[in-house]
Backbone as a chain_set.jsonl record, in Angstrom:
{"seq": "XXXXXXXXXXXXXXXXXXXXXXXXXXXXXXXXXXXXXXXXXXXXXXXXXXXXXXXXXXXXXXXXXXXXXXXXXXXXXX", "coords": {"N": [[79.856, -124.425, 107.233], [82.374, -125.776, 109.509], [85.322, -127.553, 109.477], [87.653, -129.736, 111.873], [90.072, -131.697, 112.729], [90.432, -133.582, 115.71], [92.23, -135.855, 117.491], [91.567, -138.94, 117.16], [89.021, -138.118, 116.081], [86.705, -136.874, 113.891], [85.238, -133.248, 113.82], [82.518, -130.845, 113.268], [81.675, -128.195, 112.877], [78.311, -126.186, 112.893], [75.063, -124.51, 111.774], [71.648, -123.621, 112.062], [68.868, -122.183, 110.981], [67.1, -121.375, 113.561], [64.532, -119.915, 114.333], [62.779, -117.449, 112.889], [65.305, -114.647, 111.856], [67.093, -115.906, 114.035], [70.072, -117.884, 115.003], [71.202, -120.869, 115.178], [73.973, -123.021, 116.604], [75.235, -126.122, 116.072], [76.66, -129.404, 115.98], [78.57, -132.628, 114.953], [79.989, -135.009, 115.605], [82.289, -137.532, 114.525], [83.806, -140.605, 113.917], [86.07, -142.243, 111.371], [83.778, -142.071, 109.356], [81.593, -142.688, 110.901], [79.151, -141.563, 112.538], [79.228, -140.339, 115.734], [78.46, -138.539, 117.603], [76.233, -135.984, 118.461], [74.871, -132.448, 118.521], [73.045, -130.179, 119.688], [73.088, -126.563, 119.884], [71.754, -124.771, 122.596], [71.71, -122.176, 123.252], [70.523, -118.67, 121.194], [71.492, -117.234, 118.19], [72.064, -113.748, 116.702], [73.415, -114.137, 114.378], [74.851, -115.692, 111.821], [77.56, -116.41, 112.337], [78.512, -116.534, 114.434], [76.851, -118.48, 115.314], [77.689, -120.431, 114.243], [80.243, -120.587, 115.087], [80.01, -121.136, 117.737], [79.192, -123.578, 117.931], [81.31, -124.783, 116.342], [83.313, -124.194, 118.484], [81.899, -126.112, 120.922], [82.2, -128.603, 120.11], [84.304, -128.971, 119.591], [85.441, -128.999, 121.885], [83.856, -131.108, 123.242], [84.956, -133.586, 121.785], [87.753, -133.499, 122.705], [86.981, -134.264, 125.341], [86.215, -136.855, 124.862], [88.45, -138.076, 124.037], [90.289, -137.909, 125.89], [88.906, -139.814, 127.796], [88.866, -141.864, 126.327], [91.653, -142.334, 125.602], [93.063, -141.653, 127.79], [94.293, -138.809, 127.24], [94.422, -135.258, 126.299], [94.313, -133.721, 123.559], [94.343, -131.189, 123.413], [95.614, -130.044, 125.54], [98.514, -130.568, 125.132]], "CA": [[80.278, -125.548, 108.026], [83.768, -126.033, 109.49], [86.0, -129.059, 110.513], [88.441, -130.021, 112.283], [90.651, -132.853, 113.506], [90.6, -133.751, 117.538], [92.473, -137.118, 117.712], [90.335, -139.728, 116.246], [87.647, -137.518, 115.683], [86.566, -135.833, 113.042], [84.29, -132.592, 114.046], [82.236, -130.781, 111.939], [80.581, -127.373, 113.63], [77.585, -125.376, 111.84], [74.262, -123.55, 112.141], [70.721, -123.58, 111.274], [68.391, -121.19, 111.355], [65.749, -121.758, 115.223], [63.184, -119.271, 114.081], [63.631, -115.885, 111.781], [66.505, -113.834, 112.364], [67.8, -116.301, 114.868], [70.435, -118.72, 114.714], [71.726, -122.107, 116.591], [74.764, -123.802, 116.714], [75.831, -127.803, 116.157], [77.907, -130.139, 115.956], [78.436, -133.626, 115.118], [81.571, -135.536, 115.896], [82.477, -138.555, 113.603], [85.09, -141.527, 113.818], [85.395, -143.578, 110.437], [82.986, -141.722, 108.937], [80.383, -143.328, 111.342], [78.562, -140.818, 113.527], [79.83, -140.567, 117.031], [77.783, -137.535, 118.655], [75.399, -134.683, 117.554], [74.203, -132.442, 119.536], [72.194, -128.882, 119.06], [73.568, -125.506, 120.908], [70.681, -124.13, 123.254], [72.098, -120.349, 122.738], [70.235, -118.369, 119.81], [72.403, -115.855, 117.717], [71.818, -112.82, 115.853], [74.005, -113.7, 113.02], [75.0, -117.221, 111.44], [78.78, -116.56, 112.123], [78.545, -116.597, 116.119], [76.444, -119.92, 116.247], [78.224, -121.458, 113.729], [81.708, -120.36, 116.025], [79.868, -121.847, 119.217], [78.794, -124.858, 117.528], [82.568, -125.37, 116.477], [83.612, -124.736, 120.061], [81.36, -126.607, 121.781], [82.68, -129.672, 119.54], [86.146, -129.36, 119.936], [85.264, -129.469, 123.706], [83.084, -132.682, 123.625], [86.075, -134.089, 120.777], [88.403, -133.466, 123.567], [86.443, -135.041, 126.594], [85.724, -138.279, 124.32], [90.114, -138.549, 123.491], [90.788, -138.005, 127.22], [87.952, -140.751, 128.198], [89.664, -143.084, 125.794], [92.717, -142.737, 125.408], [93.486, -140.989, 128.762], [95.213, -138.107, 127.143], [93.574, -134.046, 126.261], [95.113, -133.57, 122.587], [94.096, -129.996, 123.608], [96.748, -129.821, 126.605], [99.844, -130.708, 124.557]], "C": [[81.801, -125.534, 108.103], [84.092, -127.288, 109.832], [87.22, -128.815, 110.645], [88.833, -131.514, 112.781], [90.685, -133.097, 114.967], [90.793, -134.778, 117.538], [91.823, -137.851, 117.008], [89.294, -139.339, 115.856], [87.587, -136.432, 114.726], [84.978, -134.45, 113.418], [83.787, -131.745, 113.349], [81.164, -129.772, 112.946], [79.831, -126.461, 112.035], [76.477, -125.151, 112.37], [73.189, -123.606, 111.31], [69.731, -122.57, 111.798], [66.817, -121.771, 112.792], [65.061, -121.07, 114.957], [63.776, -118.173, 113.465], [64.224, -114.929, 112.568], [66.986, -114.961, 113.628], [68.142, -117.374, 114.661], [70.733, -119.818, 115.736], [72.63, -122.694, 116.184], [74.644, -125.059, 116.406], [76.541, -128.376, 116.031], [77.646, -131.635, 116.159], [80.121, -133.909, 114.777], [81.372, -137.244, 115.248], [83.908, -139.41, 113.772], [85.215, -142.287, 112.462], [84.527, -142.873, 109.855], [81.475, -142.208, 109.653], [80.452, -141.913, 112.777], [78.803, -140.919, 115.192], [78.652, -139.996, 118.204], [77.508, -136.582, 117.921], [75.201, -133.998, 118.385], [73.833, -130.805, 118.831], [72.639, -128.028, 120.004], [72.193, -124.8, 121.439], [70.756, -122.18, 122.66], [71.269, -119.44, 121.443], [70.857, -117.215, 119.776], [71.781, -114.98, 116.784], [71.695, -112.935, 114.653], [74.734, -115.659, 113.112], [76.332, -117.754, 111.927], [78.955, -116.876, 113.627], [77.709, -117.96, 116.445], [77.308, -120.57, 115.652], [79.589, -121.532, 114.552], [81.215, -121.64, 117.434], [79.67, -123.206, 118.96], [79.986, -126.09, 117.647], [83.015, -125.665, 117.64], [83.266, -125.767, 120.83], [81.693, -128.705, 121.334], [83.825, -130.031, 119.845], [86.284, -129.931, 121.534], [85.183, -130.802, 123.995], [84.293, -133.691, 122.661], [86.858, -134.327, 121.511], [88.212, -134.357, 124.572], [86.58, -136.369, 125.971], [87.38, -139.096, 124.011], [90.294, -138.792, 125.108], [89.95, -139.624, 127.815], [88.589, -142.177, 127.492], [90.824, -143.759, 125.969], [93.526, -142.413, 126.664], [94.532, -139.494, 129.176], [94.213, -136.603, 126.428], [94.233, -133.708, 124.676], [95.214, -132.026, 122.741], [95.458, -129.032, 124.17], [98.542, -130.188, 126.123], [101.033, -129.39, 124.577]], "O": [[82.494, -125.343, 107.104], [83.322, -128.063, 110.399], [87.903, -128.042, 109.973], [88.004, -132.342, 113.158], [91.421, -132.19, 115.355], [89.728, -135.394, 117.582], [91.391, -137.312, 115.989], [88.526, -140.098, 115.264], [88.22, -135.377, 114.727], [83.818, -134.825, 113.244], [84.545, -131.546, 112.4], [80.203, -130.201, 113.583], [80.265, -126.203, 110.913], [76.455, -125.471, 113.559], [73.341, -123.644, 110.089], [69.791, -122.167, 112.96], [65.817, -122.458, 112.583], [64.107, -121.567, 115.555], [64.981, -117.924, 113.457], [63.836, -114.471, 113.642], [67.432, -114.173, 114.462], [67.325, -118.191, 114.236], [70.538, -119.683, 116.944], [72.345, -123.163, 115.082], [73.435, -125.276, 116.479], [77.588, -127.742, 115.891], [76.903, -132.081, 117.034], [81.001, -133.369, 114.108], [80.422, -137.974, 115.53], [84.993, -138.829, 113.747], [84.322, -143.128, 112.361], [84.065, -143.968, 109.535], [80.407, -142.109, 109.048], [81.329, -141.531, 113.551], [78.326, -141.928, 115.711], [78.15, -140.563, 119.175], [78.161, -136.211, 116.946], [75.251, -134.597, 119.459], [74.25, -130.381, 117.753], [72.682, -128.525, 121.129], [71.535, -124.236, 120.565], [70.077, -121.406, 121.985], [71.755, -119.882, 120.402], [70.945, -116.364, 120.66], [70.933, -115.466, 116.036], [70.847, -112.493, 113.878], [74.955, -116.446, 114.033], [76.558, -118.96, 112.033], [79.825, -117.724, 113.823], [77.787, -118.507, 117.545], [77.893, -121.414, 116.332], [80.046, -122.669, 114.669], [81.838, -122.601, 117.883], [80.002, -124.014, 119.826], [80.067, -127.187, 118.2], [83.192, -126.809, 118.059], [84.137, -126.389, 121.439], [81.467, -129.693, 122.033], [84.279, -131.098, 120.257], [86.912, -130.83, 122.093], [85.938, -131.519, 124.651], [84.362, -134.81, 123.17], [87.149, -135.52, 121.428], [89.07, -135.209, 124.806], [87.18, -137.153, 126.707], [87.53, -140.303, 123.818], [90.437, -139.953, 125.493], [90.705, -140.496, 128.248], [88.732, -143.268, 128.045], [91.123, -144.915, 126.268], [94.675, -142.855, 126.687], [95.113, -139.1, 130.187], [93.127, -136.982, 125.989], [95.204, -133.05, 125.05], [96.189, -131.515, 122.191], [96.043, -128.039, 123.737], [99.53, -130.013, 126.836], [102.146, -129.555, 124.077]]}, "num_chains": 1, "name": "protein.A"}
């Protein structure tokens, strides 16, 4: 599991196994320690290290969209 910071959000990508030998992505995004957004990566991987990467990505993304939506600003685009 990794994390990161994105503005008020704390994100938190990682990977469970979708059937043998194949992995999946996730990600849940947290404010406060209170649950914001979860969500499951469709994609299945080979290897634990490539969902758990997309999982991260796909967080930082939605982490991003949810600062811009708020606050009206991309912490990304700085």
């Amino acid at each position: 599991m990794t994390h990161r910071k994105i503005g008020y959000f704390d994100v938190e990508g990682s990977c469970y196994v979708a059937k043998p030998g194949r992995w999946r992505g996730k990600y849940v995004i947290s404010e406060d320690g209170e649950e914001v957004q979860e969500k499951l990566c469709t994609t299945l991987h080979e290897n634990e290290e490539d969902a758990c990467a997309e999982g991260m990505q796909l967080g930082i993304e939605a982490a991003r969209r949810l600062m811009k939506e708020r606050e009206g600003f991309d912490p990304g685009e700085v």
